[in-house]
Jmol script that loads the backbone (N, CA, C; Angstrom):
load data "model"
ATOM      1  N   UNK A   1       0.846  -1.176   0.000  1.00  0.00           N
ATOM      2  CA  UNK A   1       0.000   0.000   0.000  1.00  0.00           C
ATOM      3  C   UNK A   1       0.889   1.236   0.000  1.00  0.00           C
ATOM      4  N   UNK A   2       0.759   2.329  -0.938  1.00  0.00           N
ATOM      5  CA  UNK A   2       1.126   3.273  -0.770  1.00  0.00           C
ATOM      6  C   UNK A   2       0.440   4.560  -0.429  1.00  0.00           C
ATOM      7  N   UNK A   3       0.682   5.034   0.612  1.00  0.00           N
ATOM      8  CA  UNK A   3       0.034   6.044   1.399  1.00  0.00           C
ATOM      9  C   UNK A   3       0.497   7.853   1.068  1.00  0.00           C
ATOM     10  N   UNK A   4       1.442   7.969   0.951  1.00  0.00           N
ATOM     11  CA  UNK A   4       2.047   8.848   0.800  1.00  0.00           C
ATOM     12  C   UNK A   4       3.287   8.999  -0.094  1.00  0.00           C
ATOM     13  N   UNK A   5       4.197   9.938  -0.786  1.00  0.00           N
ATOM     14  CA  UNK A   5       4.909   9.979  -1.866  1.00  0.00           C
ATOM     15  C   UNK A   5       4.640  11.038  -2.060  1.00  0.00           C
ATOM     16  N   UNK A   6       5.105  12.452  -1.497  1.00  0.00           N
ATOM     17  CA  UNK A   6       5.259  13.430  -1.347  1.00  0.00           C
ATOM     18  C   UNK A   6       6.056  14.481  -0.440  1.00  0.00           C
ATOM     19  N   UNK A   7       7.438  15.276  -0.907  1.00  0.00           N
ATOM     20  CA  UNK A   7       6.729  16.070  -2.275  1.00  0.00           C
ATOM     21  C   UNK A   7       7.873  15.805  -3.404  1.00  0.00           C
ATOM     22  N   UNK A   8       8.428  14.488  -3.369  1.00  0.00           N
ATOM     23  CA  UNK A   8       9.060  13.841  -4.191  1.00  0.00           C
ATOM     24  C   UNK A   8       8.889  14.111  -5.960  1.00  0.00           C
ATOM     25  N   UNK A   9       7.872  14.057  -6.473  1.00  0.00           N
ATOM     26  CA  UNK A   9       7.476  14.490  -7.601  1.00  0.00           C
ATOM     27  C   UNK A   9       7.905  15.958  -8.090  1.00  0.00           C
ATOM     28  N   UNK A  10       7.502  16.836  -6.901  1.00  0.00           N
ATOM     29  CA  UNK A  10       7.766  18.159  -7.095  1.00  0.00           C
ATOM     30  C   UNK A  10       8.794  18.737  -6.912  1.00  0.00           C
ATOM     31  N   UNK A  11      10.353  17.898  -6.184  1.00  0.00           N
ATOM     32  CA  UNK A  11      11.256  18.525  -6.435  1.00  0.00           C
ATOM     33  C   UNK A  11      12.192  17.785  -7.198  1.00  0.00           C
ATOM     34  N   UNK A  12      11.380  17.322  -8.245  1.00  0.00           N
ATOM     35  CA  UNK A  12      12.544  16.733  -9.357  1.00  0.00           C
ATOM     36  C   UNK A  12      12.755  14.800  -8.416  1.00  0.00           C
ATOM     37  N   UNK A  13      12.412  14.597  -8.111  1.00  0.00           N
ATOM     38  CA  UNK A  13      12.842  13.170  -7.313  1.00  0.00           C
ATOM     39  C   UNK A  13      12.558  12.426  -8.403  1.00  0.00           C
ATOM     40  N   UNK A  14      12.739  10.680  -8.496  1.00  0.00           N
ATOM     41  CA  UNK A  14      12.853  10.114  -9.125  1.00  0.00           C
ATOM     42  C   UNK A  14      10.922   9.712  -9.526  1.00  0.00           C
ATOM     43  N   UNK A  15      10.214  10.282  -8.167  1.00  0.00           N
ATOM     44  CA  UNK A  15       8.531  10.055  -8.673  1.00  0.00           C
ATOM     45  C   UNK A  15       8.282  11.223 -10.084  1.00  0.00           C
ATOM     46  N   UNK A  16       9.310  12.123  -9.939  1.00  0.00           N
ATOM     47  CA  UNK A  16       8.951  13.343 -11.061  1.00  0.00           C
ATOM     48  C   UNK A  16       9.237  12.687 -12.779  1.00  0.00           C
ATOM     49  N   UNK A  17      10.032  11.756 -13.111  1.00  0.00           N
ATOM     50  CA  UNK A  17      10.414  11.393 -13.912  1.00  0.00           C
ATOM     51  C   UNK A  17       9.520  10.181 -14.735  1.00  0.00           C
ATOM     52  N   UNK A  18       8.786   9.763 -13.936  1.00  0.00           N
ATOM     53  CA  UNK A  18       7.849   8.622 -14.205  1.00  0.00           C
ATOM     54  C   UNK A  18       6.999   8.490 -15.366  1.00  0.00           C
ATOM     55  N   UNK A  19       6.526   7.856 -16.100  1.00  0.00           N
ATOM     56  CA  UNK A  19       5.882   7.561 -17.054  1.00  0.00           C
ATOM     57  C   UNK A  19       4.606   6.913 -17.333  1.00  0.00           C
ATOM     58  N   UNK A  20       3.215   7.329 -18.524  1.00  0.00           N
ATOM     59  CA  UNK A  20       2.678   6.048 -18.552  1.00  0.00           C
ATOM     60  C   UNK A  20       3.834   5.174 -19.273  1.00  0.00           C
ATOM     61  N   UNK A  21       2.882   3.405 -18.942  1.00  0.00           N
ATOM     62  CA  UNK A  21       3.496   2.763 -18.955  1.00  0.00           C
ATOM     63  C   UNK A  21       4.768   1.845 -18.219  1.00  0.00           C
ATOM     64  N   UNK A  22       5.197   2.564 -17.030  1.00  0.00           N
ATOM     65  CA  UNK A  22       6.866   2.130 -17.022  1.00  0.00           C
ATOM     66  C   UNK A  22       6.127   1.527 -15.700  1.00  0.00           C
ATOM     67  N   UNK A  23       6.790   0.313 -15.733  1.00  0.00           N
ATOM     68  CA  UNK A  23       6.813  -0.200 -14.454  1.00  0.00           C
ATOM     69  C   UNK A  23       7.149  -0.151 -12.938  1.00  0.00           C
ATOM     70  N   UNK A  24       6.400  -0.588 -12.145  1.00  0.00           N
ATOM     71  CA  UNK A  24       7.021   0.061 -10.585  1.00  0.00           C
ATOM     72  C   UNK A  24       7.257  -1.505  -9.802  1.00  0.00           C
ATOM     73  N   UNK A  25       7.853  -1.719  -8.963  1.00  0.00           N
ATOM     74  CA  UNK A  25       8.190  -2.559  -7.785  1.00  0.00           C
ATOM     75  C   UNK A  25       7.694  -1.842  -6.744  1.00  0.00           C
ATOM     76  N   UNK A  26       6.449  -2.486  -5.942  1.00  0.00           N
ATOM     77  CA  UNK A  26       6.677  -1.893  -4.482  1.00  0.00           C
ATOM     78  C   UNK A  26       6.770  -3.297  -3.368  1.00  0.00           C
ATOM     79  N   UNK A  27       7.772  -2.796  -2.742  1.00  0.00           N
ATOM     80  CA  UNK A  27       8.034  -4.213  -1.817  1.00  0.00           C
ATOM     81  C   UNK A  27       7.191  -3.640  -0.173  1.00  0.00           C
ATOM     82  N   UNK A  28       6.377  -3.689   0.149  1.00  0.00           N
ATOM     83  CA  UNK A  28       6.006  -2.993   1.583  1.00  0.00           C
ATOM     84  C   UNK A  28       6.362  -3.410   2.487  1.00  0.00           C
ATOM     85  N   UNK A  29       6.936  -4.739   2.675  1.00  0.00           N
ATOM     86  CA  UNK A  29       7.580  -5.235   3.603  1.00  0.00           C
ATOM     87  C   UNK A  29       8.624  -4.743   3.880  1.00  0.00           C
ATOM     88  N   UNK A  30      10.322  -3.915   2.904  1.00  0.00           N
ATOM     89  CA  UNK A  30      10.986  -3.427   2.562  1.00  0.00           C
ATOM     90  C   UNK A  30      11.165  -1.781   2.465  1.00  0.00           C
ATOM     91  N   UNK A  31       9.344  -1.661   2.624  1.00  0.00           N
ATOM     92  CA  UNK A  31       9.753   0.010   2.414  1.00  0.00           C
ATOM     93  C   UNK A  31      10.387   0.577   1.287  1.00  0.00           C
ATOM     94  N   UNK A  32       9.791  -0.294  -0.003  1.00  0.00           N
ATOM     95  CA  UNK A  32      10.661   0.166  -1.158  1.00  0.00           C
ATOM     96  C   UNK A  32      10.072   0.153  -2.647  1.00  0.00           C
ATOM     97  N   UNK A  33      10.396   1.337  -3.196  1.00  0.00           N
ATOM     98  CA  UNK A  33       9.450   1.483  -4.562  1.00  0.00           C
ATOM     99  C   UNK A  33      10.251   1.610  -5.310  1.00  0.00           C
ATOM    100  N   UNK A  34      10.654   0.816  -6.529  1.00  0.00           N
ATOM    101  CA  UNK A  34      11.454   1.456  -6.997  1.00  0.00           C
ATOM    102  C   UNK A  34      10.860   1.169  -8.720  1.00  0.00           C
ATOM    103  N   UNK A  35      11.501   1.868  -9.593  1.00  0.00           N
ATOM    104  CA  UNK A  35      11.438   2.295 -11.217  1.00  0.00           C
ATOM    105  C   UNK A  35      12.370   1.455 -11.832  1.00  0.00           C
ATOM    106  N   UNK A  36      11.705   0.360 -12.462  1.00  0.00           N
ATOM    107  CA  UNK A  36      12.250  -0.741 -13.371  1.00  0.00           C
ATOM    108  C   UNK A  36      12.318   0.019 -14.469  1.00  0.00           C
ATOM    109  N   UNK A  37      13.476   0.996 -14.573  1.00  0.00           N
ATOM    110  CA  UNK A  37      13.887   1.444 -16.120  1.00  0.00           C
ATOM    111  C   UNK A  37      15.640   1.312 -15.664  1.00  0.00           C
ATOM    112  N   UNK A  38      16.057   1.520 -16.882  1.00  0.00           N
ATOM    113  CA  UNK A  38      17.386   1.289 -16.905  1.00  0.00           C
ATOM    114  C   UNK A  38      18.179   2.989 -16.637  1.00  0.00           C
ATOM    115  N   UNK A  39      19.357   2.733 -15.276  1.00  0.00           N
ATOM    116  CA  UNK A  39      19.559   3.935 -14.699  1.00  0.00           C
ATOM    117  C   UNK A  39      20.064   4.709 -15.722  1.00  0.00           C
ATOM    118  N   UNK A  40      20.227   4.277 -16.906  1.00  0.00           N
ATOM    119  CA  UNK A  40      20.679   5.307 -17.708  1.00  0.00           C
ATOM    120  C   UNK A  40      19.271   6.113 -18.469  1.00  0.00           C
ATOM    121  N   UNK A  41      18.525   5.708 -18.316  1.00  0.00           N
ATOM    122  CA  UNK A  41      17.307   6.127 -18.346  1.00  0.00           C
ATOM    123  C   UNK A  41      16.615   6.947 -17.894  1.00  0.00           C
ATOM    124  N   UNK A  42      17.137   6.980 -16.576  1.00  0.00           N
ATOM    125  CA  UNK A  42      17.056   7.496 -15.436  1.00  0.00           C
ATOM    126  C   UNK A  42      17.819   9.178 -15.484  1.00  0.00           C
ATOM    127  N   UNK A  43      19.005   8.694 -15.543  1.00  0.00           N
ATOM    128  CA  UNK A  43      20.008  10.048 -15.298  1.00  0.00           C
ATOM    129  C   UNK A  43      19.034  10.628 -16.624  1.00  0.00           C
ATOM    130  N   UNK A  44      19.220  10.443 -17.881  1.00  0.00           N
ATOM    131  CA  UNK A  44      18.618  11.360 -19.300  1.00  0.00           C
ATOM    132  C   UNK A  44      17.441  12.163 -18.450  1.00  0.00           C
ATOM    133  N   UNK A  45      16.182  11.139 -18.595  1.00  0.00           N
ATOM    134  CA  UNK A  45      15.476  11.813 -18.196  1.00  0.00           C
ATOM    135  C   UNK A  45      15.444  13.468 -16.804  1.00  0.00           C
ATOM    136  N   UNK A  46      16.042  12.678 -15.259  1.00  0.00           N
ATOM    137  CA  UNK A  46      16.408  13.744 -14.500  1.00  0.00           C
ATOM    138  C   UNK A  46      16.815  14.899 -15.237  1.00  0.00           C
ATOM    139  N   UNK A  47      18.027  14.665 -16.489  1.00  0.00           N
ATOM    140  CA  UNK A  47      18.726  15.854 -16.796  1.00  0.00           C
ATOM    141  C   UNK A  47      17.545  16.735 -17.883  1.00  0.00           C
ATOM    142  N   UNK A  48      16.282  16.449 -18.509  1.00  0.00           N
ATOM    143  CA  UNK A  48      15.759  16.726 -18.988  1.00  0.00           C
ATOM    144  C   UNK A  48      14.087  17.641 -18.025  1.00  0.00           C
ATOM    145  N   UNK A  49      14.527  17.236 -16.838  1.00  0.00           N
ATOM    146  CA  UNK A  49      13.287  17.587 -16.227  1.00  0.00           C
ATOM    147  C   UNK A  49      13.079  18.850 -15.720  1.00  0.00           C
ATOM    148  N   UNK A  50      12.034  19.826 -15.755  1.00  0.00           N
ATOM    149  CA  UNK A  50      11.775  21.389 -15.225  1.00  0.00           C
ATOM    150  C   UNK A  50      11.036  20.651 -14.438  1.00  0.00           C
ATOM    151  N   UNK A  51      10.965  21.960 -13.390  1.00  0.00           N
ATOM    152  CA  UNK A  51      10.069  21.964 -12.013  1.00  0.00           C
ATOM    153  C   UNK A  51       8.911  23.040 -12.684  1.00  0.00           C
ATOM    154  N   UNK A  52       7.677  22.033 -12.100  1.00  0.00           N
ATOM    155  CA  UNK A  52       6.495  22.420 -12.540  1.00  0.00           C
ATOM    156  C   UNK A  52       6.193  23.489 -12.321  1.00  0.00           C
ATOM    157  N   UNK A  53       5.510  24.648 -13.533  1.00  0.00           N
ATOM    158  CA  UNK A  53       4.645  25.913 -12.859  1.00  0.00           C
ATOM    159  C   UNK A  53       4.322  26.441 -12.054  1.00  0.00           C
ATOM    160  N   UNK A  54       4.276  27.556 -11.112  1.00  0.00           N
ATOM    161  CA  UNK A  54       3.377  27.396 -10.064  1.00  0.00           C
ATOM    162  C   UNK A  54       2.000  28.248 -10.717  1.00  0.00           C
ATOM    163  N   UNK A  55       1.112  27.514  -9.996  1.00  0.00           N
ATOM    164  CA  UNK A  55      -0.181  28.381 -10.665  1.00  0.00           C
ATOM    165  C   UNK A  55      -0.172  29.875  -9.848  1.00  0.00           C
ATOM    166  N   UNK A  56      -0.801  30.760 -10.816  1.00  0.00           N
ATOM    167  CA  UNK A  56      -1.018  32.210 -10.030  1.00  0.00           C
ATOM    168  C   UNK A  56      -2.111  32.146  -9.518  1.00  0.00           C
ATOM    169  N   UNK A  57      -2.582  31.792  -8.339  1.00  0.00           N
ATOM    170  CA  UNK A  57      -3.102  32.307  -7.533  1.00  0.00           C
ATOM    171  C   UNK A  57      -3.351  33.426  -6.901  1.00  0.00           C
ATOM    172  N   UNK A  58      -4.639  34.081  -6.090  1.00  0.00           N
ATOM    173  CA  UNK A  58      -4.563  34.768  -5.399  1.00  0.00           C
ATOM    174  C   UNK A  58      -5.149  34.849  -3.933  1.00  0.00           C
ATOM    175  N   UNK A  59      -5.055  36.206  -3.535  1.00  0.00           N
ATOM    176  CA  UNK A  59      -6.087  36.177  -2.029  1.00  0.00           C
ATOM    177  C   UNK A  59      -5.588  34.804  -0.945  1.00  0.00           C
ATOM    178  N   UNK A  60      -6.755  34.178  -0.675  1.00  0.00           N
ATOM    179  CA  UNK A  60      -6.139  33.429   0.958  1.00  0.00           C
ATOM    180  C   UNK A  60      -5.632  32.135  -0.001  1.00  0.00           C
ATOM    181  N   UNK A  61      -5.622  31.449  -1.183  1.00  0.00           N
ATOM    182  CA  UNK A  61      -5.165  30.800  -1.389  1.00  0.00           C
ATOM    183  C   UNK A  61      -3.994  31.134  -1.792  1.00  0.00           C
ATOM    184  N   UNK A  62      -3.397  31.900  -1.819  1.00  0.00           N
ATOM    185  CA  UNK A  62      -1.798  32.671  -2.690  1.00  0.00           C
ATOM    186  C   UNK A  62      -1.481  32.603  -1.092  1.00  0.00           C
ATOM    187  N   UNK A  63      -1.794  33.005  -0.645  1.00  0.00           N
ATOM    188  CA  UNK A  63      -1.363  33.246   0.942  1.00  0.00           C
ATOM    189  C   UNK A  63      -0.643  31.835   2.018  1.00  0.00           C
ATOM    190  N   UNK A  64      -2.052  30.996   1.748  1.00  0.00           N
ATOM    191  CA  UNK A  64      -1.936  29.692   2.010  1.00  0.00           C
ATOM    192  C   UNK A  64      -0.852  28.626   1.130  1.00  0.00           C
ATOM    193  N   UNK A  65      -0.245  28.984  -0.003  1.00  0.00           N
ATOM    194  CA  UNK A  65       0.460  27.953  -0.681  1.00  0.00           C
ATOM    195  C   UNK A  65       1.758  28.818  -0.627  1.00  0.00           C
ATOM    196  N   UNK A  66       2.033  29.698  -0.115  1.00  0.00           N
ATOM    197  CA  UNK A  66       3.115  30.504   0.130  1.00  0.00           C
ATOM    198  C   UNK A  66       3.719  29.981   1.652  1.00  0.00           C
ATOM    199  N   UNK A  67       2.675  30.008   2.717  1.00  0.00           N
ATOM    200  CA  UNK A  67       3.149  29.417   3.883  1.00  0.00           C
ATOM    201  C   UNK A  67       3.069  28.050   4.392  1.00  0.00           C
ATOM    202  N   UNK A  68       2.622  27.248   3.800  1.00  0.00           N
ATOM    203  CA  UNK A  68       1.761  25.602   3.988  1.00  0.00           C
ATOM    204  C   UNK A  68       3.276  25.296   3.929  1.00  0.00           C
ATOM    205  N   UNK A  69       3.188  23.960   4.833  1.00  0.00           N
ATOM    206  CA  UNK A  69       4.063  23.158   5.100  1.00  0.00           C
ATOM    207  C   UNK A  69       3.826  21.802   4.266  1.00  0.00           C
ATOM    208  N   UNK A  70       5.177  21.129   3.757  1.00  0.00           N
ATOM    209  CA  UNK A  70       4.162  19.921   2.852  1.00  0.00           C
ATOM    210  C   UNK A  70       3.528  19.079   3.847  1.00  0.00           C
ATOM    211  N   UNK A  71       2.454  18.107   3.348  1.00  0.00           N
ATOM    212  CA  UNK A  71       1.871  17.303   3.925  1.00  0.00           C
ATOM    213  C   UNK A  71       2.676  15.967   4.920  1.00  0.00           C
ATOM    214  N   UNK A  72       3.830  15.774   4.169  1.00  0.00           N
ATOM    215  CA  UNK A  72       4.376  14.650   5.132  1.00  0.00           C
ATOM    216  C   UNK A  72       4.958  15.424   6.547  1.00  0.00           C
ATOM    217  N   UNK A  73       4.621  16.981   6.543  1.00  0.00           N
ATOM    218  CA  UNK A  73       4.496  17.906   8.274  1.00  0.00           C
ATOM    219  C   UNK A  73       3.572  18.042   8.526  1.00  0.00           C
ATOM    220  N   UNK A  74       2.526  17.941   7.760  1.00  0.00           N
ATOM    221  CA  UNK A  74       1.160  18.120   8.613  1.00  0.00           C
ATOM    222  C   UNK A  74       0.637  19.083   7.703  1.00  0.00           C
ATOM    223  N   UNK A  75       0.726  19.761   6.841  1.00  0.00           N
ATOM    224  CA  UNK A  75       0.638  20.652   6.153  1.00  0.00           C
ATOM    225  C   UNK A  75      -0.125  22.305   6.782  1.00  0.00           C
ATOM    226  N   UNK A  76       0.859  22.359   8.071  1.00  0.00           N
ATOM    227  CA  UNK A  76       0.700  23.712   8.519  1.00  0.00           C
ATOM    228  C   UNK A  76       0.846  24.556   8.126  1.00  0.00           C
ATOM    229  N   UNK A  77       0.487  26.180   8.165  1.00  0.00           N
ATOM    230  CA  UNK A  77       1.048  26.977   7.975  1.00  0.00           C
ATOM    231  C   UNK A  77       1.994  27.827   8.905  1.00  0.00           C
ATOM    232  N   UNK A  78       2.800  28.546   8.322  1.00  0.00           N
ATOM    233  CA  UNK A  78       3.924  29.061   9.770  1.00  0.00           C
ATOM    234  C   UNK A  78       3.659  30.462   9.345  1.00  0.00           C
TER     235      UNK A  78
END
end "model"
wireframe off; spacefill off
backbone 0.3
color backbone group
C-alpha cells in the first residue's frame, strides 16, 4: 500500500520522472518502490526535467500555498 509519496514528484525526485506505462516494484515489507527502467534512463530523463509551474493564484489561497508546510508535516502553515 502506498500512502504517501510526497513532495518527491515536485522537487525533481525520481517520482517526477515517471511515465505512462513504465513499471514500478513496491516491496512494503521493505519500504521500497522502486522504477524498473534502466539507470541510464534514469540520469537522461532527470537531466531533462523542469520543475512544474506554479499556478497564479490569489487572495487566501496565494497566501496559504506561500506558507503551507508539505503534507508529510502536517501541512501547517507558519
Amino acid at each position: 500500500v502506498v500512502g504517501h509519496i510526497s513532495p518527491e514528484a515536485y522537487v525533481g525526485g525520481t517520482l517526477a520522472i515517471v511515465k505512462d506505462g513504465d513499471e514500478i516494484f513496491i516491496d512494503a515489507k521493505k519500504d521500497e518502490i522502486n522504477l524498473l527502467i534502466l539507470n541510464e534512463e534514469i540520469e537522461k530523463r532527470k537531466k531533462s526535467w523542469k520543475p512544474p509551474l506554479r499556478k497564479n493564484v490569489g487572495g487566501v489561497l496565494s497566501k496559504y500555498s506561500n506558507t503551507v508546510s508539505s503534507a508529510s508535516k502536517g501541512a501547517v502553515t507558519t
